[in-house]
N, C-alpha and C positions, 0 to 999 in steps of 0.2 A: 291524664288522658280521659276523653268521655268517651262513655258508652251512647251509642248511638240506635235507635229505637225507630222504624222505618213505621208509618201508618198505611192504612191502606191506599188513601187520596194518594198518597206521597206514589208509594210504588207504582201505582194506575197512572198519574201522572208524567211519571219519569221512563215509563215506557214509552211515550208519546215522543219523545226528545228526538230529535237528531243526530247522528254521529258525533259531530262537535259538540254538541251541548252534554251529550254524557261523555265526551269524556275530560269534561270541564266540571262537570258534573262530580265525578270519583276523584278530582283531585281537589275540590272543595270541601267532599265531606272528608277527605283524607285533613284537609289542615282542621277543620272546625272542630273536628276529633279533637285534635292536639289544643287550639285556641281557640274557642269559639269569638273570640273579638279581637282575632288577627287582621290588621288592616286593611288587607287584601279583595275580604268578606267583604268588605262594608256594614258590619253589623249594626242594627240599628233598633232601639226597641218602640214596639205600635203603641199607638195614643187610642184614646175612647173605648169603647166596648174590646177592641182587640190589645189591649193595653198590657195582658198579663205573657203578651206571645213578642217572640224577634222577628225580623226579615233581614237576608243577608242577600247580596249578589250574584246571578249566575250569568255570567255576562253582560249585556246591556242593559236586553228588555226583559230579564226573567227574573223572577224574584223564589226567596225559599220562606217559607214559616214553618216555624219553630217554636217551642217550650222548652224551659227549664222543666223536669221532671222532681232532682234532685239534683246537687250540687252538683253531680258528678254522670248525669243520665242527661241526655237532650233526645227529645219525642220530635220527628220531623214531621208535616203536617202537610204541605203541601208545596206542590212547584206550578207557577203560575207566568202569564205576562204581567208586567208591572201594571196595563192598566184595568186587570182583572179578578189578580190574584185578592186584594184586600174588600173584597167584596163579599 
């Protein structure tokens, strides 16, 4: 299981959410916890300058970034629309 590590964007962010999206929201980080490259996710790791971070799915249009901290830590970073968030 990971330890899971909220930043501030993240939090500020996910307060923004919608009903639905959080609570699509809490059963995402409930699996990434357990798998972070459970299928479901979509995990996917970023290219160029953002290269060292993942992004996973939170429904459609919304996207999560993330870091490996340690093997066993993931640092969440921010929750975005997909065509915003990698910017």
């Amino acid at each position: 299981m990971h330890r899971l590590i909220f930043g501030k964007k993240f939090l500020e962010s996910a307060k923004k959410l919608d009903k639905i999206l959080k609570s699509k929201l809490k059963l995402s980080l409930g699996c990434l916890s357990l798998n972070p490259f459970h299928l479901t996710l979509h995990t996917k790791p970023l290219r160029g300058k953002l290269s060292e971070f993942y992004s996973f799915r939170l429904g459609r249009d919304y996207r999560i970034v993330f870091k490996f901290v340690s093997p066993k830590e993931i640092y969440l970073i921010k929750i975005g629309h997909r065509k915003d968030i990698y910017r």
